[in-house]
N, C-alpha and C positions, 0 to 999 in steps of 0.2 A: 552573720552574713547569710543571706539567702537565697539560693540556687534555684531559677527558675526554668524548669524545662520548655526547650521553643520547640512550636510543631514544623513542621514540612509546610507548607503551602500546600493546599488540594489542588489537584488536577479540575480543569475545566475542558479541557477538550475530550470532542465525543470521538470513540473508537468503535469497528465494528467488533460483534463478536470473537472471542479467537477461536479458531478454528472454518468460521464460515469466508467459505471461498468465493471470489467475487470472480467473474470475466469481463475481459476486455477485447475488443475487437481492434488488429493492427491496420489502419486504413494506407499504411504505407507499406508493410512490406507482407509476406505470406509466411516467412520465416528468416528469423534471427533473433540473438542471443542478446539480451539486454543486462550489461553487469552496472551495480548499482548499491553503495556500500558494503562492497567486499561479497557480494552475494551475484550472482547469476540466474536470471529468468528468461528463460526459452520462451519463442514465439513460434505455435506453428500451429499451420493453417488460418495462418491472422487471428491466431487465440491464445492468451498470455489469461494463467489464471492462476489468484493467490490469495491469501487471508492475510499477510502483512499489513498492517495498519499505513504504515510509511509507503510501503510501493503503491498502495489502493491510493495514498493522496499524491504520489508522483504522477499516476495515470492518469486520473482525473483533471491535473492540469494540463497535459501534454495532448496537442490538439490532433498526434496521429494517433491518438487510443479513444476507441470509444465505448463505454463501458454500456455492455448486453443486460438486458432486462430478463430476470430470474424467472 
């Protein structure tokens, strides 16, 4: 009998960098705290800024963030 090792599937989705940080601008509020899988991100001065892969694509859909140009 013969044991055939299976791989993983490859990942296909594109992620940024870790460690580079993106910003977003709050068109709704100037400051509040946005909790968000067990993690908390501050907003202040309508600027919320993070390198999480996950939060960069929550903000990107959410229409009161608008992500600022580097």
């Amino acid at each position: 009998m013969t044991k055939t090792a299976s791989k993983a599937p490859e990942q296909t989705t594109e992620t940024p960098a870790v460690g580079k940080s993106v910003v977003f601008r709050d068109l709704a509020f100037k400051s509040r705290v946005l909790f968000w899988q067990g993690k908390s991100w501050p907003v202040s001065a309508s600027r919320i800024e993070t390198s999480d892969p996950g939060m960069i694509a929550w903000l990107e859909k959410n229409r009161e963030f608008r992500r600022e140009e580097a």
